[in-house]
C-alpha positions as CSV (number, residue, x, y, z in Angstrom):
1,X,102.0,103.8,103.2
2,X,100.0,100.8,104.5
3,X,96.5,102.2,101.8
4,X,99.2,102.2,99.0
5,X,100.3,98.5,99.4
6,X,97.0,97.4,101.0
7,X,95.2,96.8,97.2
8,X,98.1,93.9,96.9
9,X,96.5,91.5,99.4
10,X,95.1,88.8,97.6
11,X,96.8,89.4,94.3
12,X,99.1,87.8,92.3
13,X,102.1,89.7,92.9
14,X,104.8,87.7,95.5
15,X,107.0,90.0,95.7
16,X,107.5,94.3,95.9
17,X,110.9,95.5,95.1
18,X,110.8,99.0,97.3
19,X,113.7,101.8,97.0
20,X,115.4,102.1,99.9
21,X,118.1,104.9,98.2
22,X,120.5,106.3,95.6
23,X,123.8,107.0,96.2
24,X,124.1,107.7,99.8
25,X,120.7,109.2,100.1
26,X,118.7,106.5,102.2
27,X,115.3,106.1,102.2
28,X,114.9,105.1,105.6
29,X,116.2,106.7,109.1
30,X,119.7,106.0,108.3
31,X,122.7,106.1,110.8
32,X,125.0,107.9,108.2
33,X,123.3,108.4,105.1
34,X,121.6,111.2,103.8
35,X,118.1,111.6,104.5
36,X,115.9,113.4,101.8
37,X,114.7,115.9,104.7
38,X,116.6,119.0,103.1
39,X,116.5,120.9,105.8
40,X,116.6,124.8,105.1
41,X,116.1,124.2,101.2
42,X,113.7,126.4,100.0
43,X,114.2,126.5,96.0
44,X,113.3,122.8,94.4
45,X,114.2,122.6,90.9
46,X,111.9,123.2,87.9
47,X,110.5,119.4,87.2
48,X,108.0,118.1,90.0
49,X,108.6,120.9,91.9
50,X,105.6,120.8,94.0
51,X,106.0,117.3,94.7
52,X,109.6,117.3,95.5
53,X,109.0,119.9,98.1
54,X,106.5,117.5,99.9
55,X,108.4,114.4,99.7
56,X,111.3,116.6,101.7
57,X,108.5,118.3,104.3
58,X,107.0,114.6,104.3
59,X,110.9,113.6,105.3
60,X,110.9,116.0,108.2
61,X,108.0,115.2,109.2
62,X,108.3,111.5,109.6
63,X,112.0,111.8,110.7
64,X,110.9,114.1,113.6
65,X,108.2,111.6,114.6
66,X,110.6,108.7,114.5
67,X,108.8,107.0,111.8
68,X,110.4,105.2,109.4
69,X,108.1,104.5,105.9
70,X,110.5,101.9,104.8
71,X,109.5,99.7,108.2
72,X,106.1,100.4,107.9
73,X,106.2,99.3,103.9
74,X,108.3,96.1,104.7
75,X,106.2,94.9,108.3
76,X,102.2,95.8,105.7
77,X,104.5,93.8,103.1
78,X,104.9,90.7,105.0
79,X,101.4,90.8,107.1
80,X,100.0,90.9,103.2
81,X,102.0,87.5,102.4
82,X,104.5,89.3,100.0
83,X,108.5,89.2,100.0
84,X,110.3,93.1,100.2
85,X,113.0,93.4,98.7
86,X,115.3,96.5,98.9
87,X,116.2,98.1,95.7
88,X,119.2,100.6,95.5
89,X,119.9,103.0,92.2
90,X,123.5,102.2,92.2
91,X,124.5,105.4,89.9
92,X,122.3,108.2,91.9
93,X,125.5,109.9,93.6
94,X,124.9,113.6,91.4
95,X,122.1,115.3,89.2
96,X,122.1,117.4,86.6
97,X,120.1,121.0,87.4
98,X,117.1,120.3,87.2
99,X,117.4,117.3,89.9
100,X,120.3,118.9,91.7
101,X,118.1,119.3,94.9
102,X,119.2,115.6,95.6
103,X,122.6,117.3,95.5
104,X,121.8,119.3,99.0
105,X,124.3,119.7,101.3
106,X,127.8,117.5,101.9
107,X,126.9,115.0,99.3
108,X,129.5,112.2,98.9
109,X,130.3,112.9,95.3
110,X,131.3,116.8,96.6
111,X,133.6,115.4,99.2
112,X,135.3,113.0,97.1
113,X,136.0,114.7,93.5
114,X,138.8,112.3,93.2
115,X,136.4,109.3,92.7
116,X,134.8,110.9,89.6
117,X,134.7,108.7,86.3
118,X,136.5,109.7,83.8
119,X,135.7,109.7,79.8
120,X,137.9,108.2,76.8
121,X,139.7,111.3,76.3
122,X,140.8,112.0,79.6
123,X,138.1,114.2,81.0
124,X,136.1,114.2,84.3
125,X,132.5,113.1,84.1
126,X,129.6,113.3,86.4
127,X,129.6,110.5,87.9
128,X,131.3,108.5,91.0
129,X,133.7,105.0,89.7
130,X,133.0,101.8,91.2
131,X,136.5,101.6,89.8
132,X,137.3,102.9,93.4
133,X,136.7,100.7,96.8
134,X,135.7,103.8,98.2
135,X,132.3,104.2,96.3
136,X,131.5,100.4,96.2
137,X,132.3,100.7,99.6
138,X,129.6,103.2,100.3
139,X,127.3,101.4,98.3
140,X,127.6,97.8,100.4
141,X,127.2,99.7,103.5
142,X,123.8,101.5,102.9
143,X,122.7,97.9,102.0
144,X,124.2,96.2,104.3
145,X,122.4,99.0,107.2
146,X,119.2,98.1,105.4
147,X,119.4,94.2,106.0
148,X,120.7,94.8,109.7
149,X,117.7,97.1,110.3
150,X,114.7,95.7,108.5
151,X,113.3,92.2,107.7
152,X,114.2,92.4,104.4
153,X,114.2,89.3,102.2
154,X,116.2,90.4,99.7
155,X,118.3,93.4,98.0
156,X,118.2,94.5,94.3
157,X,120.8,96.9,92.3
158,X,118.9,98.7,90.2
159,X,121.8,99.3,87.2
160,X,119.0,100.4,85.1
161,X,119.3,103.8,87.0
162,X,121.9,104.6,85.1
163,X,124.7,103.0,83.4
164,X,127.8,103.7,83.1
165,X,129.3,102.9,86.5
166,X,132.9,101.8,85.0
167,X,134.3,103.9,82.5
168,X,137.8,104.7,81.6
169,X,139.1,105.5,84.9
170,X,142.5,105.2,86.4
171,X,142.4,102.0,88.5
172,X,141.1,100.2,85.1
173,X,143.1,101.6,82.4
174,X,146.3,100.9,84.7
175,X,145.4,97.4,85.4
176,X,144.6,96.9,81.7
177,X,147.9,98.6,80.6
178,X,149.9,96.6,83.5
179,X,147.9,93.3,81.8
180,X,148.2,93.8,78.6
181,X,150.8,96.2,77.6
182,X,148.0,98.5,75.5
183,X,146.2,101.3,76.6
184,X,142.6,100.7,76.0
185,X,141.6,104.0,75.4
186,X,143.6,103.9,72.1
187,X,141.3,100.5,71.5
188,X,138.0,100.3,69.9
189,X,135.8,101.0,72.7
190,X,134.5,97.2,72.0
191,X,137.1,95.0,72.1
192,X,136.4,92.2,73.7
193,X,139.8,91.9,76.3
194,X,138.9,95.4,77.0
195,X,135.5,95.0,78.0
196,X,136.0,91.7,79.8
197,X,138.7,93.0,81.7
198,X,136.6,96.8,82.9
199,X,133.3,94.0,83.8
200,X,135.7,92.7,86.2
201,X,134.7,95.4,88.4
202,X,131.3,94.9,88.5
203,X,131.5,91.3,89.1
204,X,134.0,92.0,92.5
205,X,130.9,94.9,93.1
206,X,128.9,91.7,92.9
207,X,131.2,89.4,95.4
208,X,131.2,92.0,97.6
209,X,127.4,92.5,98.0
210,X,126.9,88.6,97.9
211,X,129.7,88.6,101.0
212,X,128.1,91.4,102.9
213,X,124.4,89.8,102.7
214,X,125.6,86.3,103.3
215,X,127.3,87.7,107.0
216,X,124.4,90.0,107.7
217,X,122.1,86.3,107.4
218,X,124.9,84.5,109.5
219,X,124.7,87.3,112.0
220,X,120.8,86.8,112.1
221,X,120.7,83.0,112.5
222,X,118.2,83.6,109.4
223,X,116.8,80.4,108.0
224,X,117.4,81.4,104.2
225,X,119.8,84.0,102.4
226,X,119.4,87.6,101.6
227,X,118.8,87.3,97.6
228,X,120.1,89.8,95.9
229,X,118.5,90.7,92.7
230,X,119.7,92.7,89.6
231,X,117.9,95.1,86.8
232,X,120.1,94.6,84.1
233,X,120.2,95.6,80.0
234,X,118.6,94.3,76.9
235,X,121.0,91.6,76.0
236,X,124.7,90.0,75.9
237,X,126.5,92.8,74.1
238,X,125.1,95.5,76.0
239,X,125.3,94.5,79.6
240,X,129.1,93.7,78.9
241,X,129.6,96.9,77.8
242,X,128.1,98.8,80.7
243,X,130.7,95.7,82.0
244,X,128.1,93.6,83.6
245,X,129.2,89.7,83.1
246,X,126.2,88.1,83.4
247,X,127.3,84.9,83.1
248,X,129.7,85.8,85.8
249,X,127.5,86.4,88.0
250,X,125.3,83.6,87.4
251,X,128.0,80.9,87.5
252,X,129.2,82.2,90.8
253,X,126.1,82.6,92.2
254,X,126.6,86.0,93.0
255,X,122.8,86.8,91.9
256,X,119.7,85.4,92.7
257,X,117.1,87.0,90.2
258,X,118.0,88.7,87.0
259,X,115.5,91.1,85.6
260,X,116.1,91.8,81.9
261,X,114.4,95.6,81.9
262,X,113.8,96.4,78.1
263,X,114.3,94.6,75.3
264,X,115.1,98.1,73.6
265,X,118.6,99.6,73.8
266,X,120.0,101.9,76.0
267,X,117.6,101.1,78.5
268,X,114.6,102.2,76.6
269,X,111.5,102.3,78.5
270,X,109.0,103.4,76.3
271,X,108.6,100.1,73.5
272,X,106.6,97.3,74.1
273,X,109.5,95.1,75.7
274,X,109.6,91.1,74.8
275,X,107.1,90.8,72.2
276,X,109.8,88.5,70.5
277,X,110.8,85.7,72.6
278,X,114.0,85.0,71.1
279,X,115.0,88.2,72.9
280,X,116.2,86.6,76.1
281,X,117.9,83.4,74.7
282,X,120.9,84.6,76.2
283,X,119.3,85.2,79.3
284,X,117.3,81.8,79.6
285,X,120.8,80.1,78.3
286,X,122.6,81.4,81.3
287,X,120.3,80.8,84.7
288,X,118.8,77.5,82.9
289,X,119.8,74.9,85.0
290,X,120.9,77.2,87.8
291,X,119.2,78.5,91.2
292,X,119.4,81.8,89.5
293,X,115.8,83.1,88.6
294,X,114.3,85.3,85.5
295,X,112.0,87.7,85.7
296,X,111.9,89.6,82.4
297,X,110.1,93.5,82.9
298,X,107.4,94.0,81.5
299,X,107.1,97.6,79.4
300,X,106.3,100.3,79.0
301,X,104.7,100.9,82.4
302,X,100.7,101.2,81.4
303,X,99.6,98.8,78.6
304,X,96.5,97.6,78.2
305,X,94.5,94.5,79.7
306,X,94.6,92.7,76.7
307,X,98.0,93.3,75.4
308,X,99.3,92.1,79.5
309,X,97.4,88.6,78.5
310,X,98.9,88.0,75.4
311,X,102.5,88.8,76.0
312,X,102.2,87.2,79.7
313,X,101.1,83.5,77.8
314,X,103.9,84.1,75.3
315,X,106.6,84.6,77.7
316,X,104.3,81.6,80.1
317,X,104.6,79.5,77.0
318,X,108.4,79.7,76.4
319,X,109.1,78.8,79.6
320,X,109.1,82.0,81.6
321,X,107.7,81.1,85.2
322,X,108.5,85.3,86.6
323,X,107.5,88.3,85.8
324,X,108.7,91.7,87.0
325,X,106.8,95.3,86.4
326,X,109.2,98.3,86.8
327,X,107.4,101.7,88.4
328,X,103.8,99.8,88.3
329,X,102.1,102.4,90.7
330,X,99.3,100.4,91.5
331,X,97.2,103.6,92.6
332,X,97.5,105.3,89.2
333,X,96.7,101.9,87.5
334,X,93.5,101.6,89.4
335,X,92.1,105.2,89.0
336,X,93.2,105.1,85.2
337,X,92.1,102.1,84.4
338,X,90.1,99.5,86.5
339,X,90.1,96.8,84.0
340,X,94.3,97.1,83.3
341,X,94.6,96.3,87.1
342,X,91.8,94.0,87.4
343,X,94.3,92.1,84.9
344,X,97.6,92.8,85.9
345,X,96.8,91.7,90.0
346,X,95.6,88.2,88.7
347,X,98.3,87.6,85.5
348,X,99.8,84.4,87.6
349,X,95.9,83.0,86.7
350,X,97.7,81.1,83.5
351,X,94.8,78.9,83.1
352,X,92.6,81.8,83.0
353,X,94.8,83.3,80.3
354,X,94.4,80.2,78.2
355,X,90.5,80.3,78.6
356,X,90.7,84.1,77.9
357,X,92.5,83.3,74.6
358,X,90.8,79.7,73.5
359,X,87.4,82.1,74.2
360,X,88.1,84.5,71.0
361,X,89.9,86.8,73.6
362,X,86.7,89.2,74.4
363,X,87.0,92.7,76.0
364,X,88.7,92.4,79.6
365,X,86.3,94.1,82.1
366,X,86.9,94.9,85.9
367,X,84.4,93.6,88.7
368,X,83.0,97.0,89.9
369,X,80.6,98.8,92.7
370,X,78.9,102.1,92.2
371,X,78.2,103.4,95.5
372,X,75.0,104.7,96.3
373,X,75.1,105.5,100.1
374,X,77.9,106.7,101.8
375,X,77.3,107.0,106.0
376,X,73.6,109.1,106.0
377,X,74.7,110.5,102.2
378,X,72.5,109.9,99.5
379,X,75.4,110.2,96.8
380,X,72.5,110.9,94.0
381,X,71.9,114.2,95.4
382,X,73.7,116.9,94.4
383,X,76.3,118.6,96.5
384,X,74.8,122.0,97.8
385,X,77.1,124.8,97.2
């Protein structure tokens, strides 16, 4: 864990946004969570098999040893100079087959079928409600466990992993009806009482987390709060109707950062995110003037060195002072391309970016040493055998 963050020292990067679970799987020793040990599974689905069965003999490992990977990642964190923040996939209660090995053994979405979502026409989806105190519940408490047990300096609720968390379920459609005097599933599915009223939920999801953080910092005698960061949708119109009121939020100060993930729809990972500026007026309207920060993600995960520069100084230049990178594996960056992180660990170097481009924007190259020795090894020689 510590060679994985280690390559950070020194770089640009302030902060590391770290999972620390999904639904109630934790990714630490939790007290009442589940742990992704698995004990007595031997059948992992079809998709990463071989690496899903070492993460959970990793799990049983560590757990057996009493060492928890989340501490270590958070105390190498802070020794490097960077914040950790703990990020939670808010929708990660039940998988489809070829995932459904995160649905080992008494999972909270098997014991409580009665807080499943529930479609338009009536039907049960797979999916737990945050409709229902019960799940949000669960939610606060995994997070609030995490800020009691590590030094955390902030949270973050992934909703990019995967909305919907509010459908047409009970508790919403009754208050709506009670409200109202309609019921909204005979409504277009975007009109605007409809979907201002079902973001309600979201936003008391919000309050609740803000609450919970705020009394975990009181208990502490901390200095500063717990931020709590969110990884939101592409603009206005969509994040209200996966009913997140970001404005909301923002005015009530529910939400520290706000991390625009694609400019593509749907949450769309795989376009070149931002290349248009005019994208996140809505976002820069909102936290401008606030204590709420923006760090729009940059995608898709890989780019090249050069196309980091340019769309870093256009985002730079419209007054964008954060940037976030979503499943950056700074490992795989490295080995694939030496020159994409020799870029991306040093993209807070604006005036080097300006020079870069004023100088006819030549090729990007990474600082590099060819070993020749290694201990008595002459590395020339070929291996025998």
């Amino acid at each position: 864990v510590r060679r994985h963050l280690e390559p950070y020292r020194d770089s640009d990067v302030a902060r590391l946004y770290w999972e620390c679970g999904m639904g109630d799987i934790a990714y630490y020793l939790s007290k009442f969570a589940r742990v992704p040990t698995y004990d007595n599974l031997t059948a992992f689905g079809p998709m990463d098999t071989h690496n899903y069965r070492l993460g959970a003999e990793s799990w049983r490992s560590l757990r057996d040893k009493n060492i928890d990977p989340f501490g270590v990642a958070c105390d190498h964190a802070h020794e490097l100079g960077i914040e950790f923040h703990a990020s939670y996939r808010v929708a990660g209660f039940h998988f489809p087959p070829m995932h459904d090995h995160f649905d080992y053994g008494p999972s909270f979405y098997k014991l409580h079928p009665e807080l499943r979502g529930m479609a338009r026409d009536g039907g049960r989806t797979p999916r737990l409600s945050y409709a229902y105190p019960e799940v949000r519940r669960l939610a606060v408490s995994l997070l609030t466990e995490v800020a009691e047990t590590f030094p955390v300096d902030g949270v973050c609720l992934l909703y990019n992993r995967r909305p919907p968390l509010v459908e047409y379920d009970l508790p919403v459609v009754e208050g709506f009806r009670a409200e109202y005097g309609e019921d909204p599933r005979e409504l277009d599915e975007h009109d605007p009482r409809w979907l201002g009223y079902r973001a309600g939920t979201l936003t008391q999801f919000m309050r609740e987390v803000r609450h919970a953080m705020d009394r975990v910092a009181e208990r502490q005698g901390r200095d500063r709060r717990i931020e709590v960061s969110a990884i939101v949708a592409s603009d206005e119109q969509e994040n209200l109707y996966f009913a997140m009121d970001l404005g909301a939020w923002v005015e009530e100060g529910l939400v520290d950062t706000l991390i625009p993930y694609s400019s593509e729809s749907d949450m769309g990972g795989n376009g070149r995110s931002w290349t248009d500026v005019r994208d996140l007026a809505y976002f820069m309207g909102i936290t401008q003037g606030t204590s709420c920060r923006l760090a729009p993600n940059i995608m898709p995960r890989q780019t090249t060195s050069d196309d980091y520069r340019r769309r870093a100084l256009s985002l730079y230049e419209a007054g964008i002072e954060d940037l976030f990178f979503w499943d950056c594996d700074i490992l795989q960056a490295r080995l694939e391309d030496l020159a994409r992180w020799h870029t991306l660990c040093r993209l807070g170097h604006r005036e080097e970016l300006e020079s870069w481009r004023s100088s006819g924007e030549p090729a990007v190259s990474a600082d590099t040493m060819h070993f020749r020795k290694l201990g008595d090894w002459d590395l020339s020689y070929v291996t025998p055998g």
